[in-house]
VMD Tcl script that builds the backbone (N, CA, C; Angstrom):
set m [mol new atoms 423]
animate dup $m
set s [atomselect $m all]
$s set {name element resname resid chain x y z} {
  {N N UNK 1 A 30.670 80.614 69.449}
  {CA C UNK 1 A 30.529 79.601 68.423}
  {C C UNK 1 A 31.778 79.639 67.561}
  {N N UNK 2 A 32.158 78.398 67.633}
  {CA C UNK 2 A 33.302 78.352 66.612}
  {C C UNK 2 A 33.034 77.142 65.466}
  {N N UNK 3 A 33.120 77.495 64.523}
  {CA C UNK 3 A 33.142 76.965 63.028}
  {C C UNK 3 A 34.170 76.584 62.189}
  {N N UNK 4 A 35.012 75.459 62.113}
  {CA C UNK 4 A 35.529 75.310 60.988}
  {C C UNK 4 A 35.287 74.294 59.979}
  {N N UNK 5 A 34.931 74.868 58.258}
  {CA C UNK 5 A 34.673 73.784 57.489}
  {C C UNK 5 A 36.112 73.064 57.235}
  {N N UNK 6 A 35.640 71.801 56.682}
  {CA C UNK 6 A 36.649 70.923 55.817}
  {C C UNK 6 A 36.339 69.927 54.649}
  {N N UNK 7 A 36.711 70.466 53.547}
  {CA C UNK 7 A 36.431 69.590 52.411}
  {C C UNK 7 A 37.463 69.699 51.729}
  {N N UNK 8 A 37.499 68.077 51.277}
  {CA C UNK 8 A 38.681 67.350 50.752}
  {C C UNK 8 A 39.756 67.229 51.849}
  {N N UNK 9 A 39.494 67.293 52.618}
  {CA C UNK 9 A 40.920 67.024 53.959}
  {C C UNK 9 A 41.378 68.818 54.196}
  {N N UNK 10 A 40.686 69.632 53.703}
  {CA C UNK 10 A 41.411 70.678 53.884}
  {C C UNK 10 A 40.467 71.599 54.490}
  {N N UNK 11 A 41.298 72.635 55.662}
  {CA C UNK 11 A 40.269 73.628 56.051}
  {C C UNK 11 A 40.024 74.758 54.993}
  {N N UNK 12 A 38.429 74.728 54.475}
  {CA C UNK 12 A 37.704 76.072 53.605}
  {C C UNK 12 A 37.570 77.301 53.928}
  {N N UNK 13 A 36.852 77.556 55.389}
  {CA C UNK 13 A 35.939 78.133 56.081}
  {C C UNK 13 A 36.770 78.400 57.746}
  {N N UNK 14 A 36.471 79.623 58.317}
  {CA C UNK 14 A 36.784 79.866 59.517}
  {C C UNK 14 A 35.041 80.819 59.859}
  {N N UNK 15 A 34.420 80.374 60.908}
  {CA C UNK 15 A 33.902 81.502 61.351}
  {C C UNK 15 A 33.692 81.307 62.846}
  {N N UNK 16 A 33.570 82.610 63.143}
  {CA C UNK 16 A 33.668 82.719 64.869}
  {C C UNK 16 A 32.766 83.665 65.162}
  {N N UNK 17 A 31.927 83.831 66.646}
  {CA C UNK 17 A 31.326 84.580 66.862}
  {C C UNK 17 A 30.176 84.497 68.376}
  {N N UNK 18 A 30.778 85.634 69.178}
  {CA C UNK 18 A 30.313 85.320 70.822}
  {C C UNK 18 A 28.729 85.314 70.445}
  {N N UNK 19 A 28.112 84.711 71.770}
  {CA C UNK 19 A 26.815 84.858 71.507}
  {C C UNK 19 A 26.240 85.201 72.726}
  {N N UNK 20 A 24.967 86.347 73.277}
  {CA C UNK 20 A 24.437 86.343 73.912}
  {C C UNK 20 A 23.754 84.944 74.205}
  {N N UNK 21 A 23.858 84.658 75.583}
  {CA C UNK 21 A 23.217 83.827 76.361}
  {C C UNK 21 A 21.720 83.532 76.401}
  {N N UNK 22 A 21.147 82.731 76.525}
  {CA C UNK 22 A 19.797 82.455 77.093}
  {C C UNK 22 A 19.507 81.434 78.600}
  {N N UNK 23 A 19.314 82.155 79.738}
  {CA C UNK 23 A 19.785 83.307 79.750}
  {C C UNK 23 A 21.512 83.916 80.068}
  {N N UNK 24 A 21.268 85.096 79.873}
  {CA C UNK 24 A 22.950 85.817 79.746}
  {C C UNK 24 A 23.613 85.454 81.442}
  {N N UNK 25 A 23.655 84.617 81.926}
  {CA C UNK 25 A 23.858 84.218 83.465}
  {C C UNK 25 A 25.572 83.713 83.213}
  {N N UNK 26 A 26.402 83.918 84.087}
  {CA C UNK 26 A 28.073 83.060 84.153}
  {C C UNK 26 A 28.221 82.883 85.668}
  {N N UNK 27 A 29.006 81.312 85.713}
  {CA C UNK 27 A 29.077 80.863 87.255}
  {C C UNK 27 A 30.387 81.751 87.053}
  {N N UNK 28 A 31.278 81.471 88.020}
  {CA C UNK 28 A 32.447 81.872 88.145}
  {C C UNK 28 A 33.151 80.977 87.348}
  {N N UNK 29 A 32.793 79.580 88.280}
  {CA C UNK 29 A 33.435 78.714 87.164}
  {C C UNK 29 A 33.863 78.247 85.709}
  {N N UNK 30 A 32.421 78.667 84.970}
  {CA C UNK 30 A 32.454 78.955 83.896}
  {C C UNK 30 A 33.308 80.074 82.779}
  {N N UNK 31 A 33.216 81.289 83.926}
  {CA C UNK 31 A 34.082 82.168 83.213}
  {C C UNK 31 A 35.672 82.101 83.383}
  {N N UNK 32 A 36.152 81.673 84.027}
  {CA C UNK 32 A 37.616 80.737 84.935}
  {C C UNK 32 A 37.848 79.210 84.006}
  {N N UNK 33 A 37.008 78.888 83.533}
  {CA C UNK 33 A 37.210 78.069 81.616}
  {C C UNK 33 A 37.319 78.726 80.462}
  {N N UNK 34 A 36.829 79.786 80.066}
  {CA C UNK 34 A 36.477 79.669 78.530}
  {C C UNK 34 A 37.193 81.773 78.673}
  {N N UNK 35 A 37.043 82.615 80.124}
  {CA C UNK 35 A 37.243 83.739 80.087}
  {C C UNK 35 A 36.418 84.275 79.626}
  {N N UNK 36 A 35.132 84.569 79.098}
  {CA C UNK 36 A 34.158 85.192 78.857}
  {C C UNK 36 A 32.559 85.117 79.867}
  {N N UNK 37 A 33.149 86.918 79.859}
  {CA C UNK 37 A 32.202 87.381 81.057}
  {C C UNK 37 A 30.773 87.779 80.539}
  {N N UNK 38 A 29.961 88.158 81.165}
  {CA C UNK 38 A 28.335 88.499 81.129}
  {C C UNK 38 A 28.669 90.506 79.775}
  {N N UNK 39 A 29.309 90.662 80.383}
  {CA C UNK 39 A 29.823 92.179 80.186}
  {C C UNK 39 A 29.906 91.874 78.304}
  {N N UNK 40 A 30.618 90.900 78.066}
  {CA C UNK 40 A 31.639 90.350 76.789}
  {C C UNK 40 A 30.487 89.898 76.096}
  {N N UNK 41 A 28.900 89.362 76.341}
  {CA C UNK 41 A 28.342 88.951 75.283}
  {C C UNK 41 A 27.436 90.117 75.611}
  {N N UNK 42 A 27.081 91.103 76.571}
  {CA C UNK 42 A 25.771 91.907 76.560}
  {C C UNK 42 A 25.026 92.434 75.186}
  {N N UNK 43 A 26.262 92.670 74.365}
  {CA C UNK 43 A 25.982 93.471 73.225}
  {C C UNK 43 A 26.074 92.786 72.276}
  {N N UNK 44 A 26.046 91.423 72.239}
  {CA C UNK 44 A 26.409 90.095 70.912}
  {C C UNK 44 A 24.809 89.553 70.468}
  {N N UNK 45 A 24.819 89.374 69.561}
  {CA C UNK 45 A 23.919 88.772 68.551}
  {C C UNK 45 A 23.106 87.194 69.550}
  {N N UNK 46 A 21.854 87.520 69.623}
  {CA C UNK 46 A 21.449 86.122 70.127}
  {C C UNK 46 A 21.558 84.678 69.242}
  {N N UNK 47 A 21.000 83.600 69.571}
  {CA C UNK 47 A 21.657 82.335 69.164}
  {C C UNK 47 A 20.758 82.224 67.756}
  {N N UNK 48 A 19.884 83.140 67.808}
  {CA C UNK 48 A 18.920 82.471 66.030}
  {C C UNK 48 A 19.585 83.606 65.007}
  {N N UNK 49 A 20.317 84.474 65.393}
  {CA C UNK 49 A 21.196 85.628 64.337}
  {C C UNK 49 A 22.216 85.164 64.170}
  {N N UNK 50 A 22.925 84.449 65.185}
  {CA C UNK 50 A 24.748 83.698 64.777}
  {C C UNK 50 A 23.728 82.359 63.895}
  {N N UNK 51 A 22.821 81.798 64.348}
  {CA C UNK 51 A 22.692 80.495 63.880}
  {C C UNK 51 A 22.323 80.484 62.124}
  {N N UNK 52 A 21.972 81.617 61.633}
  {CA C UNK 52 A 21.524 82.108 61.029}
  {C C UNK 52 A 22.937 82.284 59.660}
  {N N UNK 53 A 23.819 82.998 60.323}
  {CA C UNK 53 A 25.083 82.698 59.337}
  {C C UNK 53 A 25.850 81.559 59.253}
  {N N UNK 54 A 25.912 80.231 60.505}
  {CA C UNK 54 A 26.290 79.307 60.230}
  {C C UNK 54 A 25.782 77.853 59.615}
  {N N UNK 55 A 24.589 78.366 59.221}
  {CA C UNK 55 A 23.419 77.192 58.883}
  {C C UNK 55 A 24.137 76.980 57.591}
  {N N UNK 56 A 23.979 78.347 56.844}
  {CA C UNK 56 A 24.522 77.957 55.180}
  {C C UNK 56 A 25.817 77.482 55.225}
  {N N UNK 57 A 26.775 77.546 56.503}
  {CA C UNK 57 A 28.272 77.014 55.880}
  {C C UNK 57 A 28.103 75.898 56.030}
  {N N UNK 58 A 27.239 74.955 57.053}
  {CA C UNK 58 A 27.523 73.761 57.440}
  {C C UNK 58 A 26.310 73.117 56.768}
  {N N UNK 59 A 25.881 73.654 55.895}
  {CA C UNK 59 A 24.652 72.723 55.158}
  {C C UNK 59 A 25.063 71.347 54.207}
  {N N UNK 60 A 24.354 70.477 55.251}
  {CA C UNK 60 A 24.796 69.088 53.888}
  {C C UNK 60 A 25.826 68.437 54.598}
  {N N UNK 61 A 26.728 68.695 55.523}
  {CA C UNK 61 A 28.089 68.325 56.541}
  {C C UNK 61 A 27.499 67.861 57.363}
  {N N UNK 62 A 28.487 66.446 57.670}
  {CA C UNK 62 A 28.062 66.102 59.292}
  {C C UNK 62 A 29.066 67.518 60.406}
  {N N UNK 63 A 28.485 67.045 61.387}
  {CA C UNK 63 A 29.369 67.933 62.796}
  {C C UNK 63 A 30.103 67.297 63.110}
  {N N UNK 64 A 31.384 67.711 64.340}
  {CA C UNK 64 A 32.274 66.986 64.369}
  {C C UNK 64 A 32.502 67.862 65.824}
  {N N UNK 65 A 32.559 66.957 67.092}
  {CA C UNK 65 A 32.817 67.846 68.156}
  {C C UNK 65 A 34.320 66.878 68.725}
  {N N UNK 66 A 34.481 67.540 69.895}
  {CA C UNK 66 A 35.245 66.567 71.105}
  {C C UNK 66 A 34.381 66.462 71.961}
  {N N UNK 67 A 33.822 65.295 72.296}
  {CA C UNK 67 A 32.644 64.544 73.211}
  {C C UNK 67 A 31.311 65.638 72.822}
  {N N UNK 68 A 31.234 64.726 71.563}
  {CA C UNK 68 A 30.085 65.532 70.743}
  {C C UNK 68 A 28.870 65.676 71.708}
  {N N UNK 69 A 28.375 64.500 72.413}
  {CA C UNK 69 A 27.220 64.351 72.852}
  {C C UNK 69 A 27.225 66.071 74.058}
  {N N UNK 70 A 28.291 66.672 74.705}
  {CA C UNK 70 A 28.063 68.052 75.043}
  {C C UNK 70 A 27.685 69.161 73.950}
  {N N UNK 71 A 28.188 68.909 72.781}
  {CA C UNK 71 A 28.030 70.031 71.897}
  {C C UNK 71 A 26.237 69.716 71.078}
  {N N UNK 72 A 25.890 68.416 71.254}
  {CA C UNK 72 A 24.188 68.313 71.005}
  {C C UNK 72 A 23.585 68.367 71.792}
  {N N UNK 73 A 23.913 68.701 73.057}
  {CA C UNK 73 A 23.304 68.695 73.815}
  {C C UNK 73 A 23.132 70.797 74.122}
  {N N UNK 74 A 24.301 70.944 73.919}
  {CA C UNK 74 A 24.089 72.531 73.982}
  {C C UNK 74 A 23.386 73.125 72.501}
  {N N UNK 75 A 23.217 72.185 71.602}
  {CA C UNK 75 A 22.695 72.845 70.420}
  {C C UNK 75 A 21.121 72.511 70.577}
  {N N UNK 76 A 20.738 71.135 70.647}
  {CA C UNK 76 A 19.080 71.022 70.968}
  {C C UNK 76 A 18.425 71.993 72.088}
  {N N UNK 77 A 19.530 72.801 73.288}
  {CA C UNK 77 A 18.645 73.091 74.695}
  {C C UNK 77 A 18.631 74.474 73.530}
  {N N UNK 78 A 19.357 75.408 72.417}
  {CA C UNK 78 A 19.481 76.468 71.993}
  {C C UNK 78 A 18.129 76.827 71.733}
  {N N UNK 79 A 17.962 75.593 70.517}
  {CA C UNK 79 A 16.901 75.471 69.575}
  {C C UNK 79 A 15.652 75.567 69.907}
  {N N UNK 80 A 15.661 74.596 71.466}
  {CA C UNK 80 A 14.510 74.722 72.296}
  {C C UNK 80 A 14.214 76.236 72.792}
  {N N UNK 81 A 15.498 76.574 73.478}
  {CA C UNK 81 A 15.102 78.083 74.233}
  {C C UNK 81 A 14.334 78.714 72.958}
  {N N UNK 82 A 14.897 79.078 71.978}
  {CA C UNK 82 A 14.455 79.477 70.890}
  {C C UNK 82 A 12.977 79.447 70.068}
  {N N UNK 83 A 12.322 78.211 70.390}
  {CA C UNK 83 A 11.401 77.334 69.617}
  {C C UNK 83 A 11.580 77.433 68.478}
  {N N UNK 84 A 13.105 76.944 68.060}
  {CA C UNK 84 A 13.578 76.306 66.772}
  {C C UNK 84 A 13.165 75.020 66.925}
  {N N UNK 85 A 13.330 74.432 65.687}
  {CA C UNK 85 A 13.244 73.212 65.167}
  {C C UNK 85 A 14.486 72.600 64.798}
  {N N UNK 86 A 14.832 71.827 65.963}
  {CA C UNK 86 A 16.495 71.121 65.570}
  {C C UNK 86 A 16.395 70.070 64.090}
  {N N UNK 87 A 17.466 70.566 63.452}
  {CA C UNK 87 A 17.714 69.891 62.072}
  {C C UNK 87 A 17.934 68.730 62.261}
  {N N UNK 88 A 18.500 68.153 63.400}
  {CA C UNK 88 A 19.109 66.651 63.423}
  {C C UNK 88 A 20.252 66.634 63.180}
  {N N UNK 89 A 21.078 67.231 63.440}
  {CA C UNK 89 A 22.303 66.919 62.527}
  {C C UNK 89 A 22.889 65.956 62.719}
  {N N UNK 90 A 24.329 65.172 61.803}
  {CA C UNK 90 A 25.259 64.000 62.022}
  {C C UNK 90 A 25.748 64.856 62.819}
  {N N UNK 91 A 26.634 63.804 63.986}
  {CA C UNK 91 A 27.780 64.409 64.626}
  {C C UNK 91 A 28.798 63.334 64.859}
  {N N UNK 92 A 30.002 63.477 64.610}
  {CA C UNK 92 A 30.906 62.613 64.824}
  {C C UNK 92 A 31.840 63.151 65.852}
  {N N UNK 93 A 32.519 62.414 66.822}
  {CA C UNK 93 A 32.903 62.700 68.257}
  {C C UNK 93 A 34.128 62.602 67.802}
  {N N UNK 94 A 35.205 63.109 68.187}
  {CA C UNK 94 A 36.480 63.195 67.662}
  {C C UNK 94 A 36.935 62.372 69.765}
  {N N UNK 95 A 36.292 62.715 70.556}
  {CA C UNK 95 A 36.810 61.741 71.777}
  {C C UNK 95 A 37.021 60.558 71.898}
  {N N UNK 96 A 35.710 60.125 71.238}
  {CA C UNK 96 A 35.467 58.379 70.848}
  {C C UNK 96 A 36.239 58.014 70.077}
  {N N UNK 97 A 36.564 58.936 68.769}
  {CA C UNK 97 A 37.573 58.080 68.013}
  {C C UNK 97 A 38.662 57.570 68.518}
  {N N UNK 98 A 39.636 59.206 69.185}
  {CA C UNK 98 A 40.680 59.126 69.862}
  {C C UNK 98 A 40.781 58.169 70.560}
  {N N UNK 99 A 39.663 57.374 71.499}
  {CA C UNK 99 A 39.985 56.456 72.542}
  {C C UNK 99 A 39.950 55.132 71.388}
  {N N UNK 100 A 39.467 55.215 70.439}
  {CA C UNK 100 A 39.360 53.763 69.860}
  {C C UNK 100 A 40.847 53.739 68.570}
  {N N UNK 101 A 41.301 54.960 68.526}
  {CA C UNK 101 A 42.436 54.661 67.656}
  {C C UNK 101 A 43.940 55.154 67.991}
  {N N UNK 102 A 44.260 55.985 69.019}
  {CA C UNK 102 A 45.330 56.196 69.905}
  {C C UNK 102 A 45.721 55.916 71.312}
  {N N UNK 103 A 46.567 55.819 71.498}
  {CA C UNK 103 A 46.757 54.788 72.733}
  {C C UNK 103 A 47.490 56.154 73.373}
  {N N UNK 104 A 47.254 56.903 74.435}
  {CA C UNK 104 A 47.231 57.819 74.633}
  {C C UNK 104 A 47.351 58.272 76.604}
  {N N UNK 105 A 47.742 58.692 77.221}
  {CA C UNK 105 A 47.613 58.494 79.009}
  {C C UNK 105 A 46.010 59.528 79.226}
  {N N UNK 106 A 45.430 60.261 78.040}
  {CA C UNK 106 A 44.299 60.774 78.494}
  {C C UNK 106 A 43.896 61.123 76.956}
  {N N UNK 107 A 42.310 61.453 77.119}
  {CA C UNK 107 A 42.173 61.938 75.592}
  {C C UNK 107 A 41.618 63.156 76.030}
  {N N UNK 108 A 42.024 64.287 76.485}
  {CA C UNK 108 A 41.673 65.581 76.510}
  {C C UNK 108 A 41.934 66.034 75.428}
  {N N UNK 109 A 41.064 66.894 74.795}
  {CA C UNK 109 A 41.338 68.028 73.598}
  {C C UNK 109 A 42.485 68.086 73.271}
  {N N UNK 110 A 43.052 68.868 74.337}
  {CA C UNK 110 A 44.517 69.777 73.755}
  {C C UNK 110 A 45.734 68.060 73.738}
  {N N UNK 111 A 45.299 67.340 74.298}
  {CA C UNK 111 A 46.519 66.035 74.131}
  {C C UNK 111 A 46.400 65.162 72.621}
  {N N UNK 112 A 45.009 65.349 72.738}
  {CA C UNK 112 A 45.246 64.423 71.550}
  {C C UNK 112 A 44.942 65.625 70.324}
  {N N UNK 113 A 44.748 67.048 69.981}
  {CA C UNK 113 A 45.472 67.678 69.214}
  {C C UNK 113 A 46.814 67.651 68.821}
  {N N UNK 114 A 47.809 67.389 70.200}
  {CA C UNK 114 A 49.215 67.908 69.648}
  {C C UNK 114 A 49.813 66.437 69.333}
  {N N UNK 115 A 48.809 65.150 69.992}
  {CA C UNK 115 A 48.977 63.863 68.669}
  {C C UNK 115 A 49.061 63.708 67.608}
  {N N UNK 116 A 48.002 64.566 67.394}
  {CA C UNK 116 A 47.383 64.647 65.668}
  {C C UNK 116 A 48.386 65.832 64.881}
  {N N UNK 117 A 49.041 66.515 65.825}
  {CA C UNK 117 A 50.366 67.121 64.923}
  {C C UNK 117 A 49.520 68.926 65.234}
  {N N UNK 118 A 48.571 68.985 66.156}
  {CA C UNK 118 A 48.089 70.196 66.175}
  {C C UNK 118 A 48.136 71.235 67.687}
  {N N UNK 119 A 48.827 72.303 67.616}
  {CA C UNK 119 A 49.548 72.854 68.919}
  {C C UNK 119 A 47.930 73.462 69.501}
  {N N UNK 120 A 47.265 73.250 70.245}
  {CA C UNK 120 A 45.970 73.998 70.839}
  {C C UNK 120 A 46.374 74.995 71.716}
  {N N UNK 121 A 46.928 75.708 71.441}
  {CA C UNK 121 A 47.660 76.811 72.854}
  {C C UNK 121 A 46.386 77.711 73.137}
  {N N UNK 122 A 45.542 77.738 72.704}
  {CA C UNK 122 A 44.050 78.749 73.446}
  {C C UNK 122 A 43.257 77.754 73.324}
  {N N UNK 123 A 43.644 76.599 74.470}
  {CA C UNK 123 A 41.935 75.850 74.628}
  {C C UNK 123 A 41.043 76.365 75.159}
  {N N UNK 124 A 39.731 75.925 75.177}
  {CA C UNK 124 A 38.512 76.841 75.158}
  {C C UNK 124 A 38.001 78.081 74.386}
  {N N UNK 125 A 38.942 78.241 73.711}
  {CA C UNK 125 A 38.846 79.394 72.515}
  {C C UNK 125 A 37.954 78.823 71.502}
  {N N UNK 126 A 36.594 79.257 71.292}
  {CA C UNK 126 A 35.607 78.502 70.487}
  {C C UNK 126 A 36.510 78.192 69.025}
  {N N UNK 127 A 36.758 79.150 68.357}
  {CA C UNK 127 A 37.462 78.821 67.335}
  {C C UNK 127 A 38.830 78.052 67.194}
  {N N UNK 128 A 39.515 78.143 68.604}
  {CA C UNK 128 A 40.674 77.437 68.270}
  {C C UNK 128 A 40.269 76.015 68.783}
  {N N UNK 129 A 39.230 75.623 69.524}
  {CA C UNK 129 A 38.871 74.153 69.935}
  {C C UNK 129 A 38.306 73.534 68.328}
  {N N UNK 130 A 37.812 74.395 67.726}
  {CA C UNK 130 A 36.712 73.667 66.599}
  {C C UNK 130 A 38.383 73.436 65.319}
  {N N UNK 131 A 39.202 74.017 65.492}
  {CA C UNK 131 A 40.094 74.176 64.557}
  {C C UNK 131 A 40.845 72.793 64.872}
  {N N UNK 132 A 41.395 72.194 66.150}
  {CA C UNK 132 A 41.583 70.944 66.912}
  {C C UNK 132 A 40.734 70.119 66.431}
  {N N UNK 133 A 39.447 70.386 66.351}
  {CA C UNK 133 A 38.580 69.217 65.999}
  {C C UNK 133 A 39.199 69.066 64.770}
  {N N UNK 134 A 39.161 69.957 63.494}
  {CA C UNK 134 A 39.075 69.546 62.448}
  {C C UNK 134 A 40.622 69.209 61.964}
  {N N UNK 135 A 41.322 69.261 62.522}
  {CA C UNK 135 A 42.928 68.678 62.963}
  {C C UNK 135 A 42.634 67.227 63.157}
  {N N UNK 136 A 41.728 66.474 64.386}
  {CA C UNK 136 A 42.007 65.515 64.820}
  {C C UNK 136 A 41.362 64.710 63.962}
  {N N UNK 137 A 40.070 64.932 63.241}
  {CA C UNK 137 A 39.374 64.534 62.306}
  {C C UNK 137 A 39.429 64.353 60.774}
  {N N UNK 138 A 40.607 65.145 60.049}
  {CA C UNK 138 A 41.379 64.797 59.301}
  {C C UNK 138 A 42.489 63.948 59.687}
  {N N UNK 139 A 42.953 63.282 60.588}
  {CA C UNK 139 A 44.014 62.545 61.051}
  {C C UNK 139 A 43.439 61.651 61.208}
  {N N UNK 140 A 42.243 60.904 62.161}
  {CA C UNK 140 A 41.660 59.777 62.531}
  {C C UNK 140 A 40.944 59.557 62.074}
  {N N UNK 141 A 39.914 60.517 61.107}
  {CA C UNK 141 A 38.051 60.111 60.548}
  {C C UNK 141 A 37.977 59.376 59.485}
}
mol reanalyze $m
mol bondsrecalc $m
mol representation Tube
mol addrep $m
């Protein structure tokens, strides 16, 4: 999980933090994206103990993903595994914007970061993707 706040155009807040799985399962593929193995979360905090410190930073904020509809979609299946009660949150897509306000040969993450004036050199890095978001979203939102 990667977290970054922004108020007034400026980043506040950094938080980061692996999370045991539900369940703790990795394709290959998966770990050949993001580099984190089964081994790397065994001993990490499940999803209602991380969710737990990021509730209060993001209280009252909309969300803000790149092709948000994956990142609600991985937050409602959490909530469910869990039998949480999803808050609803806003989410604003930083993909959609990109395609509706830069003219661009692709809108991948890391391209339209270093549009927006922001170098993504560890994509898939939870914290350095959410840090891109809030790069591209002070530039276009």
């Amino acid at each position: 999980v990667g977290v970054i706040i922004v108020r007034d155009g400026k980043i506040t807040e950094r938080f980061h933090s692996l999370v045991r799985p539900y369940p703790n399962y990795y394709m290959d593929f998966t770990v050949r994206i993001h580099g984190i193995t089964r081994e790397d979360t065994d001993s990490q905090p499940k999803f209602p103990e991380v969710w737990s410190r990021v509730e209060p930073l993001i209280e009252g904020l909309p969300l803000v993903a790149h092709n948000s509809s994956f990142d609600e979609g991985c937050l409602r299946a959490a909530f469910a595994a869990y039998g949480m009660e999803s808050p609803g949150y806003i989410f604003h897509c930083t993909l959609r914007a990109s395609r509706r306000t830069l003219r661009l040969p692709c809108h991948r993450l890391p391209v339209v970061a270093r549009a927006c004036g922001f170098d993504l050199t560890h994509h898939h890095d939870a914290l350095a993707d959410a840090e891109a978001c809030a790069a591209i979203a002070i530039k276009i939102l």
